[in-house]
C-alpha positions as CSV (number, residue, x, y, z in Angstrom):
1,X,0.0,0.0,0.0
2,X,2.9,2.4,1.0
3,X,4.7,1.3,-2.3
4,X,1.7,2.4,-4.2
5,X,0.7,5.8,-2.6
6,X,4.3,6.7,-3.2
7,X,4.3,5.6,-6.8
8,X,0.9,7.8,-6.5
9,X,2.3,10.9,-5.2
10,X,5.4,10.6,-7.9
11,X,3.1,10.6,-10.8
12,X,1.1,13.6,-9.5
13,X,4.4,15.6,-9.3
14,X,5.3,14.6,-12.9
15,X,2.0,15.6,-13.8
16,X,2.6,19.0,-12.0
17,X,5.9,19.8,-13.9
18,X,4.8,17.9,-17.4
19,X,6.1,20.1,-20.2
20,X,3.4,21.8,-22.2
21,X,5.6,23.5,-24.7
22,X,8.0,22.8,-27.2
23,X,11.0,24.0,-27.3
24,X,11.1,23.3,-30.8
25,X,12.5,26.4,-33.0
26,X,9.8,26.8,-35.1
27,X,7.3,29.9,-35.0
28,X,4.6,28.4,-34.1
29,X,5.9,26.6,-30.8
30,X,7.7,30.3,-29.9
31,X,4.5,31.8,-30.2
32,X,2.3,29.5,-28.0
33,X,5.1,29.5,-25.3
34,X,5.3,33.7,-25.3
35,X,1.8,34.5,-26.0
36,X,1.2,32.2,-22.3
37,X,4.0,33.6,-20.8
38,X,2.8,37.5,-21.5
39,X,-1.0,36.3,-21.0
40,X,0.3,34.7,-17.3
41,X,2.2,37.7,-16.5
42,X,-1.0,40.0,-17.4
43,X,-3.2,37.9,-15.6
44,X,-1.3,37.5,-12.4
45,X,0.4,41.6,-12.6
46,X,-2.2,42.6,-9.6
47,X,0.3,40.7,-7.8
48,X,3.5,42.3,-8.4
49,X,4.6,44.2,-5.5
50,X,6.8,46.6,-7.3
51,X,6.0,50.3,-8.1
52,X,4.6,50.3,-11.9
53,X,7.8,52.7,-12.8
54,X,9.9,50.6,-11.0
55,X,13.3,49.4,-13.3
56,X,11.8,45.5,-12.9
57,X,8.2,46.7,-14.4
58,X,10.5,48.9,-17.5
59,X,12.2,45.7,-18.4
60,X,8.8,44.1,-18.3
61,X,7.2,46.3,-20.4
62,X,10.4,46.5,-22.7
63,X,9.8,42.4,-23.7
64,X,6.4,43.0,-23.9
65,X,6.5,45.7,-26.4
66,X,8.8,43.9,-28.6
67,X,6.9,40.8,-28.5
68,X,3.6,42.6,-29.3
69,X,5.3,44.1,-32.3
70,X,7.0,41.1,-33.2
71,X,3.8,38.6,-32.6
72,X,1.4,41.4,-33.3
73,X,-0.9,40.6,-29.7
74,X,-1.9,43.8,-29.0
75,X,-2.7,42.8,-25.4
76,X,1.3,43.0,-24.7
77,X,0.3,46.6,-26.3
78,X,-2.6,47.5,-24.5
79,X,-1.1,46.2,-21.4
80,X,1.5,49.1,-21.2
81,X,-0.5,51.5,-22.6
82,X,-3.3,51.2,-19.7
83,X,-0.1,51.9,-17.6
84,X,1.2,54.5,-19.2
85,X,-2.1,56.3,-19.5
86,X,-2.4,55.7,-15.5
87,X,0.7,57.8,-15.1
88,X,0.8,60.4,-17.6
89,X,3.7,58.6,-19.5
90,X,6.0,59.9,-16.8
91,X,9.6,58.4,-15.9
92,X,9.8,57.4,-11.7
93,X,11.1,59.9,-9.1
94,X,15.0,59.6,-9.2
95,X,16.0,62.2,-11.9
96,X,19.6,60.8,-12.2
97,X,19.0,57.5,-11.8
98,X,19.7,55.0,-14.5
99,X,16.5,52.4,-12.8
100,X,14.0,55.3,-12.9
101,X,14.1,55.9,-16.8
102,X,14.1,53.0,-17.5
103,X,10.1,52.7,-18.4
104,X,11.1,55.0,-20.8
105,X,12.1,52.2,-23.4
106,X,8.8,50.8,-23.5
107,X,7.4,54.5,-23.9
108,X,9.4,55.6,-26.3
109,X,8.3,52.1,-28.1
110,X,4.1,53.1,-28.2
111,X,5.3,56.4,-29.6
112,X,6.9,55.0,-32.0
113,X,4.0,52.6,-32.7
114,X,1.3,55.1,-32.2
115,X,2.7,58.4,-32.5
116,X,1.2,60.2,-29.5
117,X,3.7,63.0,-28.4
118,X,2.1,62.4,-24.6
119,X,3.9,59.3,-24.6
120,X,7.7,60.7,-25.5
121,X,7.5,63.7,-23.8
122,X,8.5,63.1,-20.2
123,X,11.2,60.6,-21.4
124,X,12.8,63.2,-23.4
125,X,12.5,66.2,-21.0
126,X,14.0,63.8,-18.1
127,X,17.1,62.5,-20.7
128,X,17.6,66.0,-21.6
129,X,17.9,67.4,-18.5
130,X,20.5,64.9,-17.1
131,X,22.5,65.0,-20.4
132,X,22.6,68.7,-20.6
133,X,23.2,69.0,-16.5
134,X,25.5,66.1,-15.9
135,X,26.2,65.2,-12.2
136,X,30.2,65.5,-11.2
137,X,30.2,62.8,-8.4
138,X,32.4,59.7,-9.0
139,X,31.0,56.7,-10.9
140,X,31.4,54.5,-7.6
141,X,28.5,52.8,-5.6
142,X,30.5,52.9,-2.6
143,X,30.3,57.1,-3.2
144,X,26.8,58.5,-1.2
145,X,26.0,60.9,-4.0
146,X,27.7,58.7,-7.5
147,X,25.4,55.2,-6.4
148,X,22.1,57.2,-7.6
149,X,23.6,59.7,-10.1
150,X,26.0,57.8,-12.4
151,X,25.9,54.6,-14.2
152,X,27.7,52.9,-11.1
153,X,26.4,49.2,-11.5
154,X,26.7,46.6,-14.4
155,X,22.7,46.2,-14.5
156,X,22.0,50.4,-15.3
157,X,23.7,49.7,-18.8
158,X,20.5,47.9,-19.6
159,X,17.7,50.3,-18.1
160,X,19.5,54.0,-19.2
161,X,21.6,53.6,-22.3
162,X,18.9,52.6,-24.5
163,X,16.9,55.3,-23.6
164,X,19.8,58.1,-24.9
165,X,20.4,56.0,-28.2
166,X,16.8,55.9,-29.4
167,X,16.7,59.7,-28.4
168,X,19.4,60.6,-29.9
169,X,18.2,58.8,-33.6
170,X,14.8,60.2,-33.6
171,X,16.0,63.9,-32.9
172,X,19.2,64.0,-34.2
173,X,20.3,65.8,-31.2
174,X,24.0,65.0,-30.0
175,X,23.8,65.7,-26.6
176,X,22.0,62.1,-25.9
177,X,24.7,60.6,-27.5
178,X,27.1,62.2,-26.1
179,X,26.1,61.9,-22.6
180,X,25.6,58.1,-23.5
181,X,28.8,57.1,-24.7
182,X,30.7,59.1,-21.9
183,X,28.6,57.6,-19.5
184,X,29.1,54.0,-20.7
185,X,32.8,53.9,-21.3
186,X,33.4,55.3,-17.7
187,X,31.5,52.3,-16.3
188,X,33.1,49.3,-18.5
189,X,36.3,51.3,-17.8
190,X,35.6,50.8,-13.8
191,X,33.8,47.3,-14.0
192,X,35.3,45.7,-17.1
193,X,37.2,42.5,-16.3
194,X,39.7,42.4,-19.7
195,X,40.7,38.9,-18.6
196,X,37.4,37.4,-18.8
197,X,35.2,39.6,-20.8
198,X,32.6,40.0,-18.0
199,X,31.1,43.0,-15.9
200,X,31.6,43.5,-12.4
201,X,28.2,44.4,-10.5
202,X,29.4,47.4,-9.0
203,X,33.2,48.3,-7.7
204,X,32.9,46.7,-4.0
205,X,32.5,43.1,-6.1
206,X,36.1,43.5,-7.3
207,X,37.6,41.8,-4.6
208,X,34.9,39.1,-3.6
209,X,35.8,35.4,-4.4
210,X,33.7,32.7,-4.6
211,X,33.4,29.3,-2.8
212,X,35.9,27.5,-6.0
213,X,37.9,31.0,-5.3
214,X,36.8,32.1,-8.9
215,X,35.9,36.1,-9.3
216,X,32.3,37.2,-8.6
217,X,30.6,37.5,-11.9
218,X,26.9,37.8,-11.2
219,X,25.0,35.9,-14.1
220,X,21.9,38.8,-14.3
221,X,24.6,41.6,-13.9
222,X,26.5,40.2,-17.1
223,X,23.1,39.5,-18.8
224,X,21.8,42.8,-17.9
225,X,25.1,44.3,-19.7
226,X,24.6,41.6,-22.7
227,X,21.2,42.1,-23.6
228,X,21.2,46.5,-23.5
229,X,23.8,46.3,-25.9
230,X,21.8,45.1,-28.2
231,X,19.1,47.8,-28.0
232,X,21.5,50.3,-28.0
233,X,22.9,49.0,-31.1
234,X,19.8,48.6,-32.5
235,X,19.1,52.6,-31.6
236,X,21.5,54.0,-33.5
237,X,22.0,54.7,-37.3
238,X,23.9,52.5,-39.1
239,X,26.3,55.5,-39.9
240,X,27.2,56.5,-36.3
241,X,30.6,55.8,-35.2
242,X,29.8,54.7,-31.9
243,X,28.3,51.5,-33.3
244,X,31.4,50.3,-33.7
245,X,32.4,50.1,-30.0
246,X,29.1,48.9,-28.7
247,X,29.6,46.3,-31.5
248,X,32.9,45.3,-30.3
249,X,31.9,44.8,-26.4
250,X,29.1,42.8,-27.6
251,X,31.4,40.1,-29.5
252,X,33.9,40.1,-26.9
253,X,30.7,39.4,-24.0
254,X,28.9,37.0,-26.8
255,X,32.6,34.6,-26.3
256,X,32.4,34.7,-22.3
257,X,28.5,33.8,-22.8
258,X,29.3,31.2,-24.4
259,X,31.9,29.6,-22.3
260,X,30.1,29.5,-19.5
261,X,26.8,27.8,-20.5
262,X,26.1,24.8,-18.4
263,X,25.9,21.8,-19.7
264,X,21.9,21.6,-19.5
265,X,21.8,25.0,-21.7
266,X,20.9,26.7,-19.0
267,X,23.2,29.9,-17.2
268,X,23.9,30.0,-13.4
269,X,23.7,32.6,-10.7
270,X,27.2,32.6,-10.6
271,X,28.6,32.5,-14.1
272,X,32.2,31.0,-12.9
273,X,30.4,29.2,-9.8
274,X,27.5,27.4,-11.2
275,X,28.1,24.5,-8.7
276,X,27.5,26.8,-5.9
277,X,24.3,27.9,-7.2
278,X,23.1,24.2,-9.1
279,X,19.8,25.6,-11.1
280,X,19.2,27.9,-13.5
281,X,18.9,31.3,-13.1
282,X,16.4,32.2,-16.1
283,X,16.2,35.9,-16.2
284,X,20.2,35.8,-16.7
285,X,19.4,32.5,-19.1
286,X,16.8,34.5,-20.9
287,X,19.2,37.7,-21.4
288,X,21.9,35.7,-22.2
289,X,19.3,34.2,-25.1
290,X,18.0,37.3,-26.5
291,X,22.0,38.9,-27.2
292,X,23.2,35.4,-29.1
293,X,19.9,35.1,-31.2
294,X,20.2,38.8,-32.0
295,X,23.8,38.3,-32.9
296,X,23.1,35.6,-34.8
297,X,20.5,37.2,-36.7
298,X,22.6,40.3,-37.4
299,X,25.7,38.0,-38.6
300,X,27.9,39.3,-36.0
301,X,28.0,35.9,-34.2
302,X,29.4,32.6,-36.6
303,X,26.0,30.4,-37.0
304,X,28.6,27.5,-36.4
305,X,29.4,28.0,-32.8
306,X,26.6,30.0,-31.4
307,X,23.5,28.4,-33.0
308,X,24.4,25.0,-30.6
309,X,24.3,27.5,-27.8
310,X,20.6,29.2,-28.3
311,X,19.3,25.5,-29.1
312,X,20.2,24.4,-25.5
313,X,19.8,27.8,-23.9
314,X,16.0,28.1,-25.4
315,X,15.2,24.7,-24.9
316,X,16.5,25.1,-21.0
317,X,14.1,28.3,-20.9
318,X,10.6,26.4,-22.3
319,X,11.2,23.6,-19.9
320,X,11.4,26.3,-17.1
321,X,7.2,27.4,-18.0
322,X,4.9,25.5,-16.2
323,X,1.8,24.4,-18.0
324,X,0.0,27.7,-17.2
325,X,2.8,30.2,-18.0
326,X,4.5,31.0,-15.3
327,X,8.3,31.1,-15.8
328,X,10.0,30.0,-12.9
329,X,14.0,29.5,-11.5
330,X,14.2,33.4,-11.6
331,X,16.4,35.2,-9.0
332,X,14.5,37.6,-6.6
333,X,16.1,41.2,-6.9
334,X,19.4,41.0,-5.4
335,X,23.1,42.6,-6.6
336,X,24.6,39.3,-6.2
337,X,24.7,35.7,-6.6
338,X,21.3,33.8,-4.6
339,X,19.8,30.7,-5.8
340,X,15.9,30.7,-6.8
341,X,13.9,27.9,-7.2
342,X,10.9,26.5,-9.7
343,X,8.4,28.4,-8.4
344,X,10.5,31.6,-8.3
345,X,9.3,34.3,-10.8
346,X,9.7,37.9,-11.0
347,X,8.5,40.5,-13.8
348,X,12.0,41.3,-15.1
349,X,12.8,37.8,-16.2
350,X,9.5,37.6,-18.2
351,X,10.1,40.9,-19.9
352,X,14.0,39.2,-20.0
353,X,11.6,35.9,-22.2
354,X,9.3,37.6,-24.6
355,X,12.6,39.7,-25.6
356,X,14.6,36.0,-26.3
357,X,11.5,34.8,-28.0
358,X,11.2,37.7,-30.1
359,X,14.5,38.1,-31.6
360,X,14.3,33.9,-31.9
361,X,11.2,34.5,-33.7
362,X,13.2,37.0,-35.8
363,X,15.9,34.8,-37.0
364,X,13.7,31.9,-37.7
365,X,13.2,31.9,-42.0
C-alpha cells in the first residue's frame, strides 16, 4: 500500500511539472510558449509588489512591447498603454538614476507605434535634462552621491543607455549621445574584467571570491550588460561611429556567454560558480538568449558556434514554463549571486523571455 501511494504521489508531481511547450525552433511553438508567458504575467500583474515605474516593471514592459510588435498581440500593447495612461507617461522619481528611466524604453516604443507625443514627452524632458546637467560625483556605488547619479552598476547599462540612443536617432540631437557614450565607457572602464570579458556588479564586487575562489561574476549583472547592448545597437543609425564600439563589447561578451553555459543550456547565478548555485537562473538565461539570437540574426555571431548555444539555452528556458505560463528559477532582486527555485518568478525575467522569443522569432526563416 505504502509502495503504491508513493508511486501515487510521484506521478502527481510529474503531472505538476509535465512540459506543455515545445522548445522546438519553429514559429509556431515560440508563439504558443510567449503568448502564455505574457498572458500569465497579465493575468497575475495585480500581484506584483513593485512600483509600476519601477526598473523591474520597465524591463517588463520593454519584452512586452517587442513581442507585441514582433507577434502582433496587442494585449502585450494594451497592457502598457493602460499603464502609461495611469501615469501620464511619466519616468519614476529619481531624476539621475539609470532604474528610474528605465520605463522609458517601452514608452518611447508606443510612440513609436502610435505616434502620440504624450507618450515621448517626459522621457525626453527627463534624458535632456541629465545629459545637458550632468552630475560630477564619481562613478562609484560605494560614493553616497555617485550610487544614484551615475551609471555605477553593471545592470544600469541595460535600463538608461537605450533610452539616450533611441533619443538621440529620432532627434538628431548630439547631446543624448554624447552623454551616453561618456557615460558607458566610464562604467566598462571601472567594471570591465579584460581577462574574462565579464562586468563586475558594481566596484565593492572587485575583490569578492567565490566558494571555487573564482571572481564574482553575477550571471543577471552580465546579462543585464549583454542584452542592452543590443538595443542600443539597434538605436542607432547604421552610420554612427559609436556602433562600432558597442559592436565590439558585444562580440567580446557573446565569447564569455558562451563559455560558460552549463551543460543543460541553461546559465547559473554565478557565471564562474555554477556549482554553488546548481539551477538555472532564467532571467540571466533568458538575457543571455536574446544577445546570441540577436547576434546571430545580425551576422555578428558565426551560426557554427553560437547556434548550438541558443538550441540548448532556449530549450533550458521552455522547460522552465509550467503548464499555465509561469516562468520560474528566476532570482529575486538581489546585486549578487542567490539561488531561486521552480516556483521563483519575477517581472524582469518575463520581460527578459518575450525579448529572447522575439529576436528567436526574428531569426527563424
Amino acid at each position: 500500500m505504502k509502495k503504491i501511494l508513493v508511486l501515487f504521489l510521484f506521478s502527481v508531481g510529474c503531472s505538476l511539472y509535465a512540459q506543455q511547450f515545445s522548445a522546438d525552433m519553429k514559429k509556431a511553438d515560440i508563439m504558443k510558449v510567449c503568448d502564455a508567458v505574457a498572458k500569465w504575467q497579465i493575468n497575475h500583474q495585480k500581484e506584483v509588489k513593485h512600483h509600476p515605474l519601477d526598473w523591474t516593471n520597465g524591463a517588463l514592459y520593454r519584452g512586452m512591447t517587442e513581442w507585441g510588435k514582433v507577434s502582433g498581440n496587442e494585449t502585450c500593447y494594451d497592457f502598457v498603454r493602460e499603464i502609461g495612461e495611469k501615469y501620464n507617461w511619466n519616468m519614476w522619481d529619481r531624476v539621475y538614476h539609470a532604474d528610474d528611466i528605465c520605463v522609458g524604453q517601452a514608452f518611447i516604443e508606443m510612440y513609436r507605434k502610435l505616434g502620440d507625443k504624450r507618450m515621448l514627452q517626459p522621457v525626453m524632458e527627463r534624458a535632456y535634462y541629465v545629459a545637458t546637467h550632468p552630475s560630477k560625483a564619481p562613478l562609484l556605488k560605494t560614493d553616497a552621491v555617485g550610487t544614484l547619479e551615475r551609471w555605477s552598476w553593471a545592470d544600469a547599462l541595460f535600463m538608461a543607455p537605450p533610452v539616450y540612443a533611441a533619443l538621440y536617432t529620432m532627434t538628431g540631437d548630439d547631446v543624448y549621445l554624447n552623454y551616453m557614450n561618456s557615460e558607458y565607457k566610464e562604467c566598462v572602464d571601472s567594471l570591465y574584467d579584460e581577462e574574462y570579458s565579464l562586468f563586475y556588479r558594481d566596484n565593492k564586487r572587485i575583490p569578492m571570491r567565490e566558494k571555487n575562489g573564482a571572481k564574482q561574476f553575477w550571471g543577471r549583472g552580465n546579462g543585464w550588460v549583454f542584452a542592452g547592448l543590443p538595443l542600443i545597437i539597434d538605436n542607432l543609425p547604421i552610420d554612427c561611429d559609436s556602433r562600432n564600439y558597442y559592436i565590439q563589447l558585444f562580440v567580446k561578451m557573446a565569447e564569455a556567454v558562451r563559455k560558460t553555459q552549463c551543460e543543460g543550456g541553461d546559465w547559473r547565478t554565478s557565471l564562474l560558480d555554477p556549482d554553488s548555485y546548481d539551477m538555472p537562473e532564467n532571467s540571466c538565461s533568458a538575457f543571455m538568449c536574446y544577445g546570441i539570437a540577436w547576434g546571430l540574426r545580425n551576422e555578428y555571431l558565426a551560426k557554427r558556434t553560437y547556434k548550438p548555444v541558443l538550441e540548448k539555452g532556449w530549450k533550458s528556458l521552455v522547460k522552465a514554463v509550467h503548464t499555465d505560463g509561469k516562468l520560474g528559477y528566476i532570482q529575486p532582486v538581489g546585486a549578487a549571486p542567490k539561488a531561486a527555485g521552480r516556483d521563483a518568478t519575477d517581472v524582469y525575467g518575463v520581460g527578459a523571455f518575450l525579448l529572447a522569443g522575439s529576436e528567436l522569432y526574428k531569426l527563424i526563416k
